[in-house]
VOLUMNU-463018 format. One record per atom (N, C-alpha, C, O): residue number from 1; residue in one letter; atom name; x, y, z. Coordinates in nm, 3 decimals. Layout:
@k->NUM | r->a | a->CA | c1->X | c2->Y | c3->Z
...
END
This chain:
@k->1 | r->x | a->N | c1->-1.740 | c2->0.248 | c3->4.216
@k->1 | r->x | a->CA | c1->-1.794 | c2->0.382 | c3->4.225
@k->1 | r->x | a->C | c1->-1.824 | c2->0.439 | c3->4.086
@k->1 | r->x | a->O | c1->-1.911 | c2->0.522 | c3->4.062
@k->2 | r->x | a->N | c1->-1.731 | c2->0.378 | c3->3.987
@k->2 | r->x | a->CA | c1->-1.806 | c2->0.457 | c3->3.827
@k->2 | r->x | a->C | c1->-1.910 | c2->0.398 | c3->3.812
@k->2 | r->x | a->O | c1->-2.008 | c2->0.471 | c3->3.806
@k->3 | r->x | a->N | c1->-1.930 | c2->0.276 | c3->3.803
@k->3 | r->x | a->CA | c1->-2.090 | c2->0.238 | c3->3.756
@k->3 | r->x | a->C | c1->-2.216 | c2->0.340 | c3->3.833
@k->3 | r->x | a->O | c1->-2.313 | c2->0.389 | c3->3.775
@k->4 | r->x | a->N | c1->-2.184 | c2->0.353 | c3->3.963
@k->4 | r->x | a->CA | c1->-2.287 | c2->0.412 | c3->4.041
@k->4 | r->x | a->C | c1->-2.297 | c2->0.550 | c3->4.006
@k->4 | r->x | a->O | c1->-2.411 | c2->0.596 | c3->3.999
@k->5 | r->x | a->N | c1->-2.176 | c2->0.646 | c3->3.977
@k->5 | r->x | a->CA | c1->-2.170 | c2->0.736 | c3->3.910
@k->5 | r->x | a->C | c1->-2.251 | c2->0.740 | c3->3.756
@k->5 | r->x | a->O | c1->-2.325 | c2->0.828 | c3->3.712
@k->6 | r->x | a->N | c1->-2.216 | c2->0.635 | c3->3.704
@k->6 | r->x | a->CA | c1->-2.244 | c2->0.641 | c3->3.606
@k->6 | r->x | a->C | c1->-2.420 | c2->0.637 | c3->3.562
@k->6 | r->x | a->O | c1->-2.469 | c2->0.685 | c3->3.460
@k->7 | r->x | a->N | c1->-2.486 | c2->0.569 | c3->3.667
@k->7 | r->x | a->CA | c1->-2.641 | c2->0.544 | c3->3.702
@k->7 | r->x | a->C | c1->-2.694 | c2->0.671 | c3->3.731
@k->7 | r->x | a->O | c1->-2.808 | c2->0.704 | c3->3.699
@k->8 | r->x | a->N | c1->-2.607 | c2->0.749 | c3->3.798
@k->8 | r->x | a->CA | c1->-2.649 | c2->0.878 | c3->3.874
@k->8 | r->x | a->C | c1->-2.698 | c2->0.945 | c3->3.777
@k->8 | r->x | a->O | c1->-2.820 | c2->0.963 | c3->3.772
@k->9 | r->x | a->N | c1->-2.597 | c2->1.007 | c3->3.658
@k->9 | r->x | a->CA | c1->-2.570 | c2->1.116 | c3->3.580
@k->9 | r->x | a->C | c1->-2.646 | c2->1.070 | c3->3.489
@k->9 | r->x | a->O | c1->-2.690 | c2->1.163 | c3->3.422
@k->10 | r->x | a->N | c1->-2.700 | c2->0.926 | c3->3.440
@k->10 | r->x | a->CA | c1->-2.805 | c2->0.885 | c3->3.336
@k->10 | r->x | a->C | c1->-2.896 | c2->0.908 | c3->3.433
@k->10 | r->x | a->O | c1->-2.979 | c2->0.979 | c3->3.379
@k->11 | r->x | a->N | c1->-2.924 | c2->0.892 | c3->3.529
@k->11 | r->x | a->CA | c1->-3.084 | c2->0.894 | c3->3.588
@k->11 | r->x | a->C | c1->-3.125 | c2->1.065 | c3->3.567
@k->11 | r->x | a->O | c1->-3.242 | c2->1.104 | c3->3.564
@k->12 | r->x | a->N | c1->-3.045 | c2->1.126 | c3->3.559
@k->12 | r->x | a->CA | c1->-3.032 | c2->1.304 | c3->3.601
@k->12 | r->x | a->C | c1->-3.024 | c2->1.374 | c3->3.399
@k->12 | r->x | a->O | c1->-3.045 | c2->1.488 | c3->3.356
@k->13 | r->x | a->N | c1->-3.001 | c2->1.298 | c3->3.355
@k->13 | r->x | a->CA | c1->-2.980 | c2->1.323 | c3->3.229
@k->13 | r->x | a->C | c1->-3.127 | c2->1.264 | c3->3.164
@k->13 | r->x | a->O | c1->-3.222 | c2->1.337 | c3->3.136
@k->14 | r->x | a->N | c1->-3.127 | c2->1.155 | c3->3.151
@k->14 | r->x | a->CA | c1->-3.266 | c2->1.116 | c3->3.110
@k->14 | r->x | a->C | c1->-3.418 | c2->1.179 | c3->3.196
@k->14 | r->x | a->O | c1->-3.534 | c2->1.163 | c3->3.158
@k->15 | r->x | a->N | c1->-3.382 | c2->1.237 | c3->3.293
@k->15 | r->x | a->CA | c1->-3.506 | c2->1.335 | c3->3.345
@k->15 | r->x | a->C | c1->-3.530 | c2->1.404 | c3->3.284
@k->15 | r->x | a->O | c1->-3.634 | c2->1.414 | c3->3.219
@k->16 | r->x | a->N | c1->-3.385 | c2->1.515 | c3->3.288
@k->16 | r->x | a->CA | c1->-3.363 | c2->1.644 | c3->3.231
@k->16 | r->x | a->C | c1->-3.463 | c2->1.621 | c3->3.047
@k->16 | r->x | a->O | c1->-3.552 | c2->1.678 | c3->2.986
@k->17 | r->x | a->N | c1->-3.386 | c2->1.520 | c3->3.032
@k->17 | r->x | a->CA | c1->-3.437 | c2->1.468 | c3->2.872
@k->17 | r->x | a->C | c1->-3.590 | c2->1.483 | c3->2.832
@k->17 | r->x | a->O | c1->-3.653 | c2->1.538 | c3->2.742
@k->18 | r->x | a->N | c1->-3.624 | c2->1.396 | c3->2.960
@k->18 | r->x | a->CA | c1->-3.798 | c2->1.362 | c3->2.936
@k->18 | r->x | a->C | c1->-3.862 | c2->1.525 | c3->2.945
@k->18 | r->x | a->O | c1->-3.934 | c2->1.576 | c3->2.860
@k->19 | r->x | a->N | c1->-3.819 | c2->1.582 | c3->3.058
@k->19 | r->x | a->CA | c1->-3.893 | c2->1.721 | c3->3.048
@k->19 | r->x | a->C | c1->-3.850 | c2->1.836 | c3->2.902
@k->19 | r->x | a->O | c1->-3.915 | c2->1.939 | c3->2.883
@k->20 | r->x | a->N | c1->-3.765 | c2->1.806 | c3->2.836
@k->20 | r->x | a->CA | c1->-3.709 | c2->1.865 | c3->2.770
@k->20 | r->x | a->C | c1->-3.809 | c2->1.850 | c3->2.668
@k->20 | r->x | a->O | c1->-3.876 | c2->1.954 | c3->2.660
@k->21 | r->x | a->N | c1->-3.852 | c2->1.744 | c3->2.571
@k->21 | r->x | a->CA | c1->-3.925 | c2->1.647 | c3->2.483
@k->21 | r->x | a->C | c1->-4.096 | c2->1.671 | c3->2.536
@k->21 | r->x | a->O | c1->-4.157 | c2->1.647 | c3->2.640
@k->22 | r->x | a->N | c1->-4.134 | c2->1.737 | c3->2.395
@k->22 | r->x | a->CA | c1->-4.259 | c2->1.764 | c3->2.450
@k->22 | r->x | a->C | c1->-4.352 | c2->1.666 | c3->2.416
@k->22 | r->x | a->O | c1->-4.336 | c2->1.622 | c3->2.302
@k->23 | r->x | a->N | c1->-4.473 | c2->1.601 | c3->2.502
@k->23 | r->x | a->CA | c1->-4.562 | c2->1.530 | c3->2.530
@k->23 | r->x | a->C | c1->-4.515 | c2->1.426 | c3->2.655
@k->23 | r->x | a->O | c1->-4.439 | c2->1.422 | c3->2.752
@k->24 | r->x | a->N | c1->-4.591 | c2->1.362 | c3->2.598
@k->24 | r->x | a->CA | c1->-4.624 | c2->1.227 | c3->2.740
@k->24 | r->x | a->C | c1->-4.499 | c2->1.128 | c3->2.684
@k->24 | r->x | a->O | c1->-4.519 | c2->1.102 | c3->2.565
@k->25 | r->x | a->N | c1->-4.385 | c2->1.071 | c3->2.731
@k->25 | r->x | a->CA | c1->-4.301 | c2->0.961 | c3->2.748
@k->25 | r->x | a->C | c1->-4.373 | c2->0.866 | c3->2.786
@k->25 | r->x | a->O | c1->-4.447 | c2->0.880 | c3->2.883
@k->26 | r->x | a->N | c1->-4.364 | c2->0.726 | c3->2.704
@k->26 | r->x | a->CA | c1->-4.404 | c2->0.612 | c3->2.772
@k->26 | r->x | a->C | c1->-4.299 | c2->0.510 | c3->2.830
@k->26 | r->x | a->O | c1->-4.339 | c2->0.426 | c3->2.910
@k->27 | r->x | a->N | c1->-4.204 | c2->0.514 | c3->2.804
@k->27 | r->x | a->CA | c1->-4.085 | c2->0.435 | c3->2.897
@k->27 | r->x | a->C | c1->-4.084 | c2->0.451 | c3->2.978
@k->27 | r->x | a->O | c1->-4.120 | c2->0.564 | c3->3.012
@k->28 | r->x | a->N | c1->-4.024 | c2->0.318 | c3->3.128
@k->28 | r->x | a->CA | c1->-4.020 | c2->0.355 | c3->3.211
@k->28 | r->x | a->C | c1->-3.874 | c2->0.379 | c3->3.308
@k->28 | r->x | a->O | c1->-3.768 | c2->0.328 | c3->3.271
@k->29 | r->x | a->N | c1->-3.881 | c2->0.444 | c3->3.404
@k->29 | r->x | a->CA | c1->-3.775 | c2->0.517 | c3->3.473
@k->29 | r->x | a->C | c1->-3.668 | c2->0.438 | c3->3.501
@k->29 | r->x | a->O | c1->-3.581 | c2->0.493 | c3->3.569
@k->30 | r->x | a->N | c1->-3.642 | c2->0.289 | c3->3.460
@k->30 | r->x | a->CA | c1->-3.534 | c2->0.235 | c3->3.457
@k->30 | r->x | a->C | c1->-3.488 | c2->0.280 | c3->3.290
@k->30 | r->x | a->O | c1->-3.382 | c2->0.341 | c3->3.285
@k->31 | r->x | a->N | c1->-3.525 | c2->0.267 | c3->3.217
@k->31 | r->x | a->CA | c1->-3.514 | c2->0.264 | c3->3.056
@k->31 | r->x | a->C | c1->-3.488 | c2->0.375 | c3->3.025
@k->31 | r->x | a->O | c1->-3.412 | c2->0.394 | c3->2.930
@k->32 | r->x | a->N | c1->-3.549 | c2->0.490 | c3->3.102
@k->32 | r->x | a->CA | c1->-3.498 | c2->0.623 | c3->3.071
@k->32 | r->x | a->C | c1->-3.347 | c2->0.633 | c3->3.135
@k->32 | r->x | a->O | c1->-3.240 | c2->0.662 | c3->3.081
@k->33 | r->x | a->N | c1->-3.379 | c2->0.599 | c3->3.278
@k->33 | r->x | a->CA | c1->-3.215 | c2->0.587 | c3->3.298
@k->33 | r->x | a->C | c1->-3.080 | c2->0.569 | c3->3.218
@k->33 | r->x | a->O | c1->-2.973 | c2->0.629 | c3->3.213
@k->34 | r->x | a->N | c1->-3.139 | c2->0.450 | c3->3.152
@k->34 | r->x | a->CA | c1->-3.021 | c2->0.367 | c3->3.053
@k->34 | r->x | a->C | c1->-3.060 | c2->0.467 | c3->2.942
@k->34 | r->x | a->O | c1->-2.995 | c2->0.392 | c3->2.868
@k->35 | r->x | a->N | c1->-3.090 | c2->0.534 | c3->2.884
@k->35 | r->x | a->CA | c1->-3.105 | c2->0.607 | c3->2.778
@k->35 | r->x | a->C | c1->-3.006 | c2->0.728 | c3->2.817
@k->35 | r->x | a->O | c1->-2.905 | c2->0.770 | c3->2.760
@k->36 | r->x | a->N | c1->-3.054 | c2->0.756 | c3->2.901
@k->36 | r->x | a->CA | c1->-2.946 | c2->0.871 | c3->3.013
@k->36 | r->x | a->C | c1->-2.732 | c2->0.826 | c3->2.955
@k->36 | r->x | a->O | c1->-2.635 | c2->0.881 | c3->2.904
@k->37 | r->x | a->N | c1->-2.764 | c2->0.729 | c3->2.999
@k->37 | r->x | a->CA | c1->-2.619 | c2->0.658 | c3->3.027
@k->37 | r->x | a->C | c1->-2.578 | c2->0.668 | c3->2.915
@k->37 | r->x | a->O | c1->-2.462 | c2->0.707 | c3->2.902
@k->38 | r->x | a->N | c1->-2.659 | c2->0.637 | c3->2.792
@k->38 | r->x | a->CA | c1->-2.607 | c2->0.604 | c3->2.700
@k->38 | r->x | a->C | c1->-2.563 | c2->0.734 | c3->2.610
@k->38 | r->x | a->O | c1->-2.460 | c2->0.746 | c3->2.544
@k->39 | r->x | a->N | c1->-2.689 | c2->0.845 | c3->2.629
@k->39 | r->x | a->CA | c1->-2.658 | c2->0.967 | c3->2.607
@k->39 | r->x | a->C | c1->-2.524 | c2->1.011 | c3->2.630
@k->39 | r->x | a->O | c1->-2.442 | c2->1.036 | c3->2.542
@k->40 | r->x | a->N | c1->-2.503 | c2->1.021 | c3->2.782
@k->40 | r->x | a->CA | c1->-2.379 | c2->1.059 | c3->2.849
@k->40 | r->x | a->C | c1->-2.256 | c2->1.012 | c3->2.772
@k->40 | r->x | a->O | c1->-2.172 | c2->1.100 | c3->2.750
@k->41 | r->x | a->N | c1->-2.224 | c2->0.855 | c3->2.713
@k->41 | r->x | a->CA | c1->-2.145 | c2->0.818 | c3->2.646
@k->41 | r->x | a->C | c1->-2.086 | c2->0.844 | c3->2.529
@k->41 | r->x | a->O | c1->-1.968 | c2->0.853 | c3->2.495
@k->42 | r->x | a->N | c1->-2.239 | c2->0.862 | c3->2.447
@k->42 | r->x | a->CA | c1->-2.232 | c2->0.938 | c3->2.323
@k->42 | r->x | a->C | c1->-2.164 | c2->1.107 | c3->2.281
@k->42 | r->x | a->O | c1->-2.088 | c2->1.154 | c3->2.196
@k->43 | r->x | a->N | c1->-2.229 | c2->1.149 | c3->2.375
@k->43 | r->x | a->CA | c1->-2.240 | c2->1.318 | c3->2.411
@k->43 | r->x | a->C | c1->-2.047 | c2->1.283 | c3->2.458
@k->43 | r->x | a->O | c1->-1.968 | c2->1.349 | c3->2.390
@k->44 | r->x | a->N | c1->-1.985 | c2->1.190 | c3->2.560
@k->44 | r->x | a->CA | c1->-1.857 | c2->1.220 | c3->2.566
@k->44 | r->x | a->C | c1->-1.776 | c2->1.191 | c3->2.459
@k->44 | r->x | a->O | c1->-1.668 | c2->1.246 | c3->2.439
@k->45 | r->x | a->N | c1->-1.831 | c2->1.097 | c3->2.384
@k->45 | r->x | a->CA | c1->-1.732 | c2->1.091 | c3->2.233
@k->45 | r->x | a->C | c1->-1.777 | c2->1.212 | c3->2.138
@k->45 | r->x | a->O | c1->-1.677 | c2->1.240 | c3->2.071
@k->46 | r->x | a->N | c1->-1.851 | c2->1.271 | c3->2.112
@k->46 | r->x | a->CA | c1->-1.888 | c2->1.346 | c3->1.988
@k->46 | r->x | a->C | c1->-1.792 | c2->1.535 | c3->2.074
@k->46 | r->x | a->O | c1->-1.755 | c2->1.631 | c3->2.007
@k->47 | r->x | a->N | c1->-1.782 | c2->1.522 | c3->2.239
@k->47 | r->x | a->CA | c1->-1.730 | c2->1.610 | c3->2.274
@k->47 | r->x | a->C | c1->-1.553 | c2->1.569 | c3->2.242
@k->47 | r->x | a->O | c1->-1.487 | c2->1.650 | c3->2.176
@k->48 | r->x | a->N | c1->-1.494 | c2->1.453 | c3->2.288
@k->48 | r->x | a->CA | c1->-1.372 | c2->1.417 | c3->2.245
@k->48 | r->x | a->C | c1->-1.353 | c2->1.466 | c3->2.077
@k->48 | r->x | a->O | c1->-1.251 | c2->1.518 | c3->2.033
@k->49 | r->x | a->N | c1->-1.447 | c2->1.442 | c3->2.017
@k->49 | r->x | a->CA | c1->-1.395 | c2->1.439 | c3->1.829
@k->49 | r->x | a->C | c1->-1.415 | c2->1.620 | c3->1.823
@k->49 | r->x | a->O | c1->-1.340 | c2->1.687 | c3->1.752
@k->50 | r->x | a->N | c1->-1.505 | c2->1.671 | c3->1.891
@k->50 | r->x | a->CA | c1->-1.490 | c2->1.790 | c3->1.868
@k->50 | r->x | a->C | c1->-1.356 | c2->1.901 | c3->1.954
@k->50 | r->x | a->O | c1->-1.343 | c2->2.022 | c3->1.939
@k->51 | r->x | a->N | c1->-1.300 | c2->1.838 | c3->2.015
@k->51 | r->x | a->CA | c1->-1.187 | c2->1.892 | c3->2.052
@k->51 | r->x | a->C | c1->-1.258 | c2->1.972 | c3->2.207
@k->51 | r->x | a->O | c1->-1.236 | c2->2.085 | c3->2.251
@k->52 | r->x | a->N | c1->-1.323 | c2->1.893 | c3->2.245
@k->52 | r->x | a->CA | c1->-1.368 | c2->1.999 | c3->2.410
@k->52 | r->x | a->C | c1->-1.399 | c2->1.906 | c3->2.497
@k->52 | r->x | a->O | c1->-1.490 | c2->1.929 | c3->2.578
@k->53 | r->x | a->N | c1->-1.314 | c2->1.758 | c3->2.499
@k->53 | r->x | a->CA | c1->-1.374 | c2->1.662 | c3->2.587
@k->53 | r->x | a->C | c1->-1.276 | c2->1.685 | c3->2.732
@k->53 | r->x | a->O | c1->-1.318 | c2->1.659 | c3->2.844
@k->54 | r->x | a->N | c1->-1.142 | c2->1.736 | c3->2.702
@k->54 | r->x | a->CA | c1->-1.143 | c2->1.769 | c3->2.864
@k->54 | r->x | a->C | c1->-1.069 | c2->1.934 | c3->2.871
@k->54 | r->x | a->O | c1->-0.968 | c2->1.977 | c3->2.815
@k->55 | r->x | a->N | c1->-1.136 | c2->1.981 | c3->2.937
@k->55 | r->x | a->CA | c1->-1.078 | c2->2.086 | c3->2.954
@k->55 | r->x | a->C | c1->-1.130 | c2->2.194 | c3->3.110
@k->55 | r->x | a->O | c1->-1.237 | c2->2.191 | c3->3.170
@k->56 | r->x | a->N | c1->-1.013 | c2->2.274 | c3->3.134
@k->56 | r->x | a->CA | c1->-1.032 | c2->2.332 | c3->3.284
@k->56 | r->x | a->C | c1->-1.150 | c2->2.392 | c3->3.306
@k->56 | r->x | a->O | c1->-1.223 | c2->2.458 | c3->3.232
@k->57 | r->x | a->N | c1->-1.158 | c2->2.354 | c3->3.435
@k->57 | r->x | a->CA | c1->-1.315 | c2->2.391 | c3->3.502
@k->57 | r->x | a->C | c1->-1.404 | c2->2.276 | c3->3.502
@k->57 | r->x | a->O | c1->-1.385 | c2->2.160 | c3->3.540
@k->58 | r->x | a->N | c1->-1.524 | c2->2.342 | c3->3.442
@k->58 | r->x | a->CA | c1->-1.618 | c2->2.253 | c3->3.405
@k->58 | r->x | a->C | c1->-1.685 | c2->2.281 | c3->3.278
@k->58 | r->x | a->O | c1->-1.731 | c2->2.377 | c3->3.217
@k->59 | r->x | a->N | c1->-1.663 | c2->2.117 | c3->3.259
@k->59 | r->x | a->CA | c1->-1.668 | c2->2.130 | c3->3.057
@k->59 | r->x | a->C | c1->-1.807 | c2->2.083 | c3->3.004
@k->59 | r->x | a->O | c1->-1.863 | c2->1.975 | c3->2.985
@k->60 | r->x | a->N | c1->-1.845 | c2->2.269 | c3->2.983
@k->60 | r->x | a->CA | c1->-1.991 | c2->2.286 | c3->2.962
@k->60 | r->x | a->C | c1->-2.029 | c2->2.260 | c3->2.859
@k->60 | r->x | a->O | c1->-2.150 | c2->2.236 | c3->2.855
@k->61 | r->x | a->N | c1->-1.941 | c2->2.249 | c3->2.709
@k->61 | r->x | a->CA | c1->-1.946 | c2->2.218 | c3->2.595
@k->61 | r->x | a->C | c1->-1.976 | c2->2.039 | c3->2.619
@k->61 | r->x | a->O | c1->-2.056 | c2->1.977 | c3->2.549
@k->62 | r->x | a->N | c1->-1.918 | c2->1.996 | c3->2.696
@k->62 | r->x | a->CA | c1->-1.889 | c2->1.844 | c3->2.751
@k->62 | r->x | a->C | c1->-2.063 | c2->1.806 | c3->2.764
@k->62 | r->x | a->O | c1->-2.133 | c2->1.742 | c3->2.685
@k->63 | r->x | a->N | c1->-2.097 | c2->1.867 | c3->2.889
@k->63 | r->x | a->CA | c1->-2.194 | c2->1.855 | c3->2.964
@k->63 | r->x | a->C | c1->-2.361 | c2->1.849 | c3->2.843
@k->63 | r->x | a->O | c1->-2.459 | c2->1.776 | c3->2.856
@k->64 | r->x | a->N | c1->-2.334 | c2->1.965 | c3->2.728
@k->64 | r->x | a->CA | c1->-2.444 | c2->2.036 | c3->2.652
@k->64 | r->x | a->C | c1->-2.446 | c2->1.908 | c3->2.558
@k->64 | r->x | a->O | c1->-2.555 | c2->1.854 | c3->2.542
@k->65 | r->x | a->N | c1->-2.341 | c2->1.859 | c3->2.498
@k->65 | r->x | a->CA | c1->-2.310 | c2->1.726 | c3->2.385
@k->65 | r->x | a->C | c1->-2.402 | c2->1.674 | c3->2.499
@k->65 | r->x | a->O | c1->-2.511 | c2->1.729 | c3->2.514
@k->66 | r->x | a->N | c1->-2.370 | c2->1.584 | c3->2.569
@k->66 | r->x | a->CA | c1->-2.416 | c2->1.459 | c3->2.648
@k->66 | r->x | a->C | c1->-2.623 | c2->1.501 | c3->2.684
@k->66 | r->x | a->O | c1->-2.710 | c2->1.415 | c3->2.682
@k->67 | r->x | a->N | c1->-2.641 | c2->1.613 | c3->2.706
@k->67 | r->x | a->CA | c1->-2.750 | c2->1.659 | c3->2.724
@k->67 | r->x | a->C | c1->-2.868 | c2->1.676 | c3->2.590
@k->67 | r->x | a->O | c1->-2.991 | c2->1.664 | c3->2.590
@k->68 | r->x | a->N | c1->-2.776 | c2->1.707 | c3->2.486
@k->68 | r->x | a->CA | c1->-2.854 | c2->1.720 | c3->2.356
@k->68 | r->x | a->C | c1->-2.856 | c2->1.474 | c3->2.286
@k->68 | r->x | a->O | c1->-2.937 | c2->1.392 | c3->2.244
@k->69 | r->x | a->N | c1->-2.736 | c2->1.482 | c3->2.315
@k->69 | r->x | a->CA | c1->-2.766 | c2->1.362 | c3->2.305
@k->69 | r->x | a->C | c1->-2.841 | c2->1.249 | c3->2.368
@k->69 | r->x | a->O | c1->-2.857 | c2->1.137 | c3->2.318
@k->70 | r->x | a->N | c1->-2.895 | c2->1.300 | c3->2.508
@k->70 | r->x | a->CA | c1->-2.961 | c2->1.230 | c3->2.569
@k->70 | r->x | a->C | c1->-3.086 | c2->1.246 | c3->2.564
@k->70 | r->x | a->O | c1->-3.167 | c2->1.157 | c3->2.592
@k->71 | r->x | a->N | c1->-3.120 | c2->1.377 | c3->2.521
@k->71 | r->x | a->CA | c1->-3.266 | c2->1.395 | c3->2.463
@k->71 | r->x | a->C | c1->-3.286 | c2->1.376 | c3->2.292
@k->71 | r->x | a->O | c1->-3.405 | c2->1.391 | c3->2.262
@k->72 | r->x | a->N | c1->-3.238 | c2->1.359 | c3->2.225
@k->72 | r->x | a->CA | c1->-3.209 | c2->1.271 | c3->2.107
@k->72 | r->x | a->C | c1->-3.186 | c2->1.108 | c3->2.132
@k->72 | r->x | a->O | c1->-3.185 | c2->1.054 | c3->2.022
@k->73 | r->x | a->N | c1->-3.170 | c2->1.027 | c3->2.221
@k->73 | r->x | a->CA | c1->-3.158 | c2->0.897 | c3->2.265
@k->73 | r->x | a->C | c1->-3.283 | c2->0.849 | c3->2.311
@k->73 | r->x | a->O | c1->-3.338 | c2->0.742 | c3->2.287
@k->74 | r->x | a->N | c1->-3.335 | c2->0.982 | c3->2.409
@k->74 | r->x | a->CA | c1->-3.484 | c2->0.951 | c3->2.474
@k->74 | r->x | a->C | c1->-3.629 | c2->0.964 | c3->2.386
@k->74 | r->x | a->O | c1->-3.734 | c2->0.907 | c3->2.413
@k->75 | r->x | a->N | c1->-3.604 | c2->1.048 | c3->2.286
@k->75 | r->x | a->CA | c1->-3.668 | c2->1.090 | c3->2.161
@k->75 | r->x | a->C | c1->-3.720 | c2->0.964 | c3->2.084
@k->75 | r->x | a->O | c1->-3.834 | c2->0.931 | c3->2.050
@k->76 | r->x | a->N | c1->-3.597 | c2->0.904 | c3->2.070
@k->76 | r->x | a->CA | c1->-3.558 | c2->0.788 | c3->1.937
@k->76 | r->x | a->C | c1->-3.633 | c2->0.643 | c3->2.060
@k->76 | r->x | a->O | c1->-3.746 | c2->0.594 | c3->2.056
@k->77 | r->x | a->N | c1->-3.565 | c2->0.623 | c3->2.118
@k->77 | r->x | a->CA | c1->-3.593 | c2->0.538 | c3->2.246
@k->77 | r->x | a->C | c1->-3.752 | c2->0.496 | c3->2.293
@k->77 | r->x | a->O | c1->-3.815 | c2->0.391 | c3->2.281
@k->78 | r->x | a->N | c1->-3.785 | c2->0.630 | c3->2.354
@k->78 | r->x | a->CA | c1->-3.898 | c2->0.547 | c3->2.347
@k->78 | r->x | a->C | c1->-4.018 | c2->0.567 | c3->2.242
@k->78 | r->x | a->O | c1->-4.124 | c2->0.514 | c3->2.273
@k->79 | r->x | a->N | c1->-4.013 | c2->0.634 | c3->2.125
@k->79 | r->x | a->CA | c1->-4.078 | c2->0.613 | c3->2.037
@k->79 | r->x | a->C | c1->-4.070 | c2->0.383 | c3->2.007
@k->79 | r->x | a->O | c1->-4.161 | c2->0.300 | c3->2.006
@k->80 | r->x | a->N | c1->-3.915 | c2->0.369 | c3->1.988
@k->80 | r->x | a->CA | c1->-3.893 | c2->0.244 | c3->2.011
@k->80 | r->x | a->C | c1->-3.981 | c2->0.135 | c3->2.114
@k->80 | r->x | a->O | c1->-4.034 | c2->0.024 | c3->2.107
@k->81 | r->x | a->N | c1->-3.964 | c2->0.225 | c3->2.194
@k->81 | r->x | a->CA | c1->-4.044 | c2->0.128 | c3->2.306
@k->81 | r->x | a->C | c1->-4.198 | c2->0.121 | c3->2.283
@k->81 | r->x | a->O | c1->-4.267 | c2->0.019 | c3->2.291
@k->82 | r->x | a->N | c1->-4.238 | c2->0.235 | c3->2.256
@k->82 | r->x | a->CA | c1->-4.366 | c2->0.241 | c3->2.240
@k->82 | r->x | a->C | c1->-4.456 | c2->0.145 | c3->2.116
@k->82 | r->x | a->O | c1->-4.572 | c2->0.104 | c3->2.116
@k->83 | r->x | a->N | c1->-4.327 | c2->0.129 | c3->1.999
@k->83 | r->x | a->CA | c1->-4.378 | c2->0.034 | c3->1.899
@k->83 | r->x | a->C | c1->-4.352 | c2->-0.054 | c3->1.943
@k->83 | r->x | a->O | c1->-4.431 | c2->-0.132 | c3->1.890
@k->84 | r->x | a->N | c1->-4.291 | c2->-0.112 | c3->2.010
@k->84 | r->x | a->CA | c1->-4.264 | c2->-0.289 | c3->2.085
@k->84 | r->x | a->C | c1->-4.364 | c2->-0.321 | c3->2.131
@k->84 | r->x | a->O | c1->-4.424 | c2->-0.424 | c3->2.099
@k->85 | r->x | a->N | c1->-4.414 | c2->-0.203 | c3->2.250
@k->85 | r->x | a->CA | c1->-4.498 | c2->-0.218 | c3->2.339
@k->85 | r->x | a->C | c1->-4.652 | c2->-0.256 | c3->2.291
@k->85 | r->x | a->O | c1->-4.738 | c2->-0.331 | c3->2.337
@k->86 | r->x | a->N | c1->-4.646 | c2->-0.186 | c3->2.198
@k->86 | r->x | a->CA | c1->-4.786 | c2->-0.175 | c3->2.105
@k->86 | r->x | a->C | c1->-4.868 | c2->-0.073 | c3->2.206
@k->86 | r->x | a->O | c1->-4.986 | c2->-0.106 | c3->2.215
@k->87 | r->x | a->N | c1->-4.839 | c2->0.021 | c3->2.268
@k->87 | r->x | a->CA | c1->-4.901 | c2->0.140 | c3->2.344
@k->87 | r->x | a->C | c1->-4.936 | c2->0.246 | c3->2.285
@k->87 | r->x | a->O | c1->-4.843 | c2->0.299 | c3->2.224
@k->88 | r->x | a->N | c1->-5.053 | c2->0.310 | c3->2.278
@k->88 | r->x | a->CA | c1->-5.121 | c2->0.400 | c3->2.213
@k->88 | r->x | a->C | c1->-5.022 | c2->0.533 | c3->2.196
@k->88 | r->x | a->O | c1->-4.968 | c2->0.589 | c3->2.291
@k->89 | r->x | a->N | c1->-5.012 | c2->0.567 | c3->2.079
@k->89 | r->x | a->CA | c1->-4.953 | c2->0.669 | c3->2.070
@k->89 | r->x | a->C | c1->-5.059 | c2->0.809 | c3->2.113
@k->89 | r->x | a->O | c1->-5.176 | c2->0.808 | c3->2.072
@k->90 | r->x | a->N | c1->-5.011 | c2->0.912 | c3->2.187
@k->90 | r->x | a->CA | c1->-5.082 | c2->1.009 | c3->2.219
@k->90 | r->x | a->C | c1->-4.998 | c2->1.181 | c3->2.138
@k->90 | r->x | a->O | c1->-5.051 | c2->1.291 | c3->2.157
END
């Protein structure tokens, strides 16, 4: 059940990401996913070092790390992809 969790909240994170990031994304919706995930991972360690990785309720400081990092992952990412790809930059 964590992996599937874990697919969820990158698929929902790397959306959030792509609309966030202005222009056209060329990666595709598996890759954003995993960009998602990876965000999420990042965003939970940089919330652990900052002293707000668990705390009562719901940990919005938690949530905002993983969100800023996932549109900083998707940013970096598929610019990446796009030079692999050799796809027209727009």
């Amino acid at each position: 059940m964590g992996w599937l969790w874990a697919i969820v909240v990158g698929f929902v994170l790397g959306l959030i990401a792509k609309a966030v990031i202005p222009g056209k994304q060329h990666s595709p919706l598996w890759l954003t996913t995993v960009f998602g995930m990876l965000g999420a991972i990042v965003g939970n360690a940089i919330a652990r070092a900052a002293g707000v990785g668990e705390t009562s309720g719901v940990d919005w400081w938690r949530h905002l790390f993983q969100l800023v990092a996932a549109v900083v992952i998707v940013a970096v990412g598929d610019r990446a992809y796009v030079r692999v790809r050799g796809q027209p930059r727009h």
